[in-house]
C-alpha positions in Angstrom: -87.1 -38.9 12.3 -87.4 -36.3 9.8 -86.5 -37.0 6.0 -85.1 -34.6 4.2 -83.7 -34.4 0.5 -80.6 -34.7 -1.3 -79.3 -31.2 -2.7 -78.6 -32.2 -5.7 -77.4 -29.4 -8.0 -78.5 -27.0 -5.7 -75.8 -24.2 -4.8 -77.3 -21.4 -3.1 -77.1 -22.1 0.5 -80.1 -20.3 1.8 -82.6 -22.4 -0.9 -81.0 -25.6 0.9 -81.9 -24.3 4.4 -84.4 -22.6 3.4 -86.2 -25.2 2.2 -84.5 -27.6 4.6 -82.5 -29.8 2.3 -80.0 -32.6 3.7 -76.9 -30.5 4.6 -73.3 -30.8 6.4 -72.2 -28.1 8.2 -69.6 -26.6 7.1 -70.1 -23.4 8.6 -66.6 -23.7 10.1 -64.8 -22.8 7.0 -66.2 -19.6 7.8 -64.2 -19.2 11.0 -60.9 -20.6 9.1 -61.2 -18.2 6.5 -60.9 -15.3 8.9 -58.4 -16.2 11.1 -55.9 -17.1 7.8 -56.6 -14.2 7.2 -54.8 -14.1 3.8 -54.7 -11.6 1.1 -56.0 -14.2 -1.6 -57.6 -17.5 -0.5 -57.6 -20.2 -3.3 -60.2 -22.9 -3.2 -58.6 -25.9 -5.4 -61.3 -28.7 -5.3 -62.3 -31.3 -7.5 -66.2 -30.5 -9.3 -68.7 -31.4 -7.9 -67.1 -30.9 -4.5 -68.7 -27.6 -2.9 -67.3 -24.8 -4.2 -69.9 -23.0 -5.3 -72.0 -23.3 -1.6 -68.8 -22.2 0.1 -68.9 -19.1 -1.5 -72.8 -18.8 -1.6 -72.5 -19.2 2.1 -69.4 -17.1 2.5 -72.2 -14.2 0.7 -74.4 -14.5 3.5 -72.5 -14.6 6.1 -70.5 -11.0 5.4 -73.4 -9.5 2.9 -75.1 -6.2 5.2 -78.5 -6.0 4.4 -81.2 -3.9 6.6 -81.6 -5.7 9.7 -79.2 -8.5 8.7 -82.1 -10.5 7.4 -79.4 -13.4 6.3 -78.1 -14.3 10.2 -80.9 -16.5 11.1 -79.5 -18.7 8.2 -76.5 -19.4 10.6 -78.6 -20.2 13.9 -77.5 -23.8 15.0 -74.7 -24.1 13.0 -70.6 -24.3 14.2 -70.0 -21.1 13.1 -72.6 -19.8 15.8 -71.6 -22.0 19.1 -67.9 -20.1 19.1 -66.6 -16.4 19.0 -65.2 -15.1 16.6 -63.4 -11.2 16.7 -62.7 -9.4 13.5 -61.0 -6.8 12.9 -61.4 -4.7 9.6 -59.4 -2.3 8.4 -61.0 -0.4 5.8 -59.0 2.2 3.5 -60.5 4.8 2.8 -59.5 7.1 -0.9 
């Protein structure tokens, strides 16, 4: 059984797979977030409690880069065993 260590303070979600830190996935939040699909999502948590690696992992998820060298950060988490279609409607000024 492999050990792996406790996150502690870390908040950037591809250091803790990276580098292969405990984690839970919460990759599903992900999924949630689209389908609300709300103007304005408010994230009301106690510190301490995540909020900074949500948003660190919401970054990779959505940021493009060349070859969308941030995807294989997601491999064999929930977010990857379902389908998810979205739909974005970009304005355009």
């Amino acid at each position: 059984m492999e050990t792996r260590r406790l996150p502690i303070g870390i908040s950037d979600y591809k250091k803790m797979i990276d580098e292969g830190y405990y984690y839970v996935d919460k990759t599903d939040f992900i999924r949630q977030i689209i389908e609300e699909g709300a103007l304005i999502t408010l994230l009301p948590r106690p510190r301490r409690f995540g909020k900074t690696l949500n948003l660190s992992m919401l970054r990779y998820f959505f940021e493009k880069t060349d070859g969308n060298v941030f995807r294989p950060l997601f491999d064999g988490k929930r977010i990857r065993s379902g389908r998810i279609s979205i739909s974005i409607k970009v304005n355009t000024l």
